[in-house]
C-alpha positions as CSV (number, residue, x, y, z in Angstrom):
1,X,0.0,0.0,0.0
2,X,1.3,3.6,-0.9
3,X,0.2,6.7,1.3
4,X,0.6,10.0,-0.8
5,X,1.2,13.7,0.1
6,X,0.8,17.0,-2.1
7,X,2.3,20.3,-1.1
8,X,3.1,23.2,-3.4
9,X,-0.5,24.7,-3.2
10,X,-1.2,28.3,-2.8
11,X,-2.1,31.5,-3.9
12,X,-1.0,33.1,-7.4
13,X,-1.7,35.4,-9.6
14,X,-3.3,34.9,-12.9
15,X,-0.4,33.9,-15.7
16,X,2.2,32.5,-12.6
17,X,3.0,29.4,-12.3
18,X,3.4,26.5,-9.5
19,X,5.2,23.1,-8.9
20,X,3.1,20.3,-7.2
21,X,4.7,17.8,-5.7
22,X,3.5,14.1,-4.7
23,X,5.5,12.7,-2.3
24,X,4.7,8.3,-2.0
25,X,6.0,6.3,1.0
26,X,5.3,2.6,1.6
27,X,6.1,1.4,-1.9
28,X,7.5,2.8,-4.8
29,X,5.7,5.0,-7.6
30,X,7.5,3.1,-10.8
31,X,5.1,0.3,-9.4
32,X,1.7,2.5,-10.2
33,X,0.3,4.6,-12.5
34,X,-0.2,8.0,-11.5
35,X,-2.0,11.1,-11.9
36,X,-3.3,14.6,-10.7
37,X,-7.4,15.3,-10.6
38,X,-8.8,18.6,-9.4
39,X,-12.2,19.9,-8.0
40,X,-13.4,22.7,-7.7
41,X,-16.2,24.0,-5.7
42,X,-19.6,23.0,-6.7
43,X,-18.3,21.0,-9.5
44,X,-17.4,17.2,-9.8
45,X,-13.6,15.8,-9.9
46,X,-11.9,16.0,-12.9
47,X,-8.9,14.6,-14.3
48,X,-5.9,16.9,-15.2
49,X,-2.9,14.7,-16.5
50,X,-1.6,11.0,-15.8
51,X,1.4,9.0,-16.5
52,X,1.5,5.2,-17.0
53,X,3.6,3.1,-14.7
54,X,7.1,3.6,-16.7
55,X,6.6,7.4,-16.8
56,X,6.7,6.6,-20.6
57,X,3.4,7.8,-21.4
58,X,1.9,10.8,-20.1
59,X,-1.8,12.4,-21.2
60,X,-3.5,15.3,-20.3
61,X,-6.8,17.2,-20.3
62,X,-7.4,18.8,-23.6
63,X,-7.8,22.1,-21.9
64,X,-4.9,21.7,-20.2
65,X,-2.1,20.6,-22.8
66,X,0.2,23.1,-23.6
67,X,0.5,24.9,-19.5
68,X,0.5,21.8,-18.2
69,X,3.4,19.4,-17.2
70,X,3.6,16.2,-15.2
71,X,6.6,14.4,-14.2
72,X,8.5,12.2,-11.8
73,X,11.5,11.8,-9.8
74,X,11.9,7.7,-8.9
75,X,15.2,9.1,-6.7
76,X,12.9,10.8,-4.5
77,X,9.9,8.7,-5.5
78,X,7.9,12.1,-5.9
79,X,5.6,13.0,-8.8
80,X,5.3,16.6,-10.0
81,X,2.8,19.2,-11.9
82,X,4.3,22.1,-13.1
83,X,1.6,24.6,-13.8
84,X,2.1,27.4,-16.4
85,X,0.3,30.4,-17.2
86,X,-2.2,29.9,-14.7
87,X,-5.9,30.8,-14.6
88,X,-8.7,31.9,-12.6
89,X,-10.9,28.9,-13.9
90,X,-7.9,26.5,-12.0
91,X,-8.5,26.5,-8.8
92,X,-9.5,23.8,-7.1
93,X,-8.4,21.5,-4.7
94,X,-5.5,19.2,-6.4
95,X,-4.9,15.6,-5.7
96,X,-2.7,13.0,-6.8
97,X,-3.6,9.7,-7.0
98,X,-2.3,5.8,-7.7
99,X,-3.4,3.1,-9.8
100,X,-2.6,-0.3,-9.8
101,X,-2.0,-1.0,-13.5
102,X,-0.8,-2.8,-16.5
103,X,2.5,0.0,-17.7
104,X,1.8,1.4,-20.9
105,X,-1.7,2.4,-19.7
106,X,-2.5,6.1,-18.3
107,X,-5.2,5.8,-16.2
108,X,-7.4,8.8,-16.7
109,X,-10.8,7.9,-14.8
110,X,-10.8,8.4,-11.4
111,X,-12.5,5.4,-10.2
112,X,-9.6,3.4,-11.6
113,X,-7.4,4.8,-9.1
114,X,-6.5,2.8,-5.4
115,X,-4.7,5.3,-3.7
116,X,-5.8,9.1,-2.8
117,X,-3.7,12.0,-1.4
118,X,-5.4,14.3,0.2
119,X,-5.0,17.4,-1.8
120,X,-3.6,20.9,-2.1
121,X,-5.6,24.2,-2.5
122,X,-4.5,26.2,-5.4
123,X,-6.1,29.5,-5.7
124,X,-5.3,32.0,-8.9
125,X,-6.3,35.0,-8.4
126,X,-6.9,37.8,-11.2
């Protein structure tokens, strides 16, 4: 089993930019596939990007491609979002999640995913 934390939440301004990070303990994160959601208030969870178990494929939400970046460091068994260019319409709570999966596959719906962190407010102001 894997426990998961998020930090690097906060308050920006519109067009800044912040890292996420994902930190696992308990087992390693080259054994899941992983992946950041986000909700915002009012509205349901949503999925934001995902990488398969080899970090070899990564996918993203369509709105999101292009600002967006995730990554991850098996060193410090940590997964990352770097968020560009940020906008009012992202915040939301962020959270970062595990999958027990098959590699090659990015696991994009969140009832696929085992293992929850338990998020980090990001708030973009304008």
């Amino acid at each position: 089993q894997v426990q998961l934390v998020e930090s690097g939440g906060g308050l920006v301004q519109t067009g800044g930019s912040l890292r996420l990070s994902c930190v696992a303990s308990g087992r390693t994160v080259s054994a899941y596939a992983m992946g950041w959601f986000r909700q915002a208030p009012g509205k349901e969870r949503e999925f934001v990007a995902g990488l398969s178990r080899s970090a070899f494929s990564t996918d993203y939400a369509d709105s999101l491609k292009g600002r967006f970046t995730i990554s991850r460091d098996n060193v410090k068994n940590t997964m990352y979002l770097q968020m560009n260019s940020l906008k009012a319409e992202d915040t939301a709570a962020y959270y970062c999640a595990a999958a027990i999966s098959s590699d090659g596959v990015v696991v994009t719906t969140d009832n696929d995913y085992n293992y929850w962190g338990q998020g980090t407010q990001v708030t973009v102001s304008s």
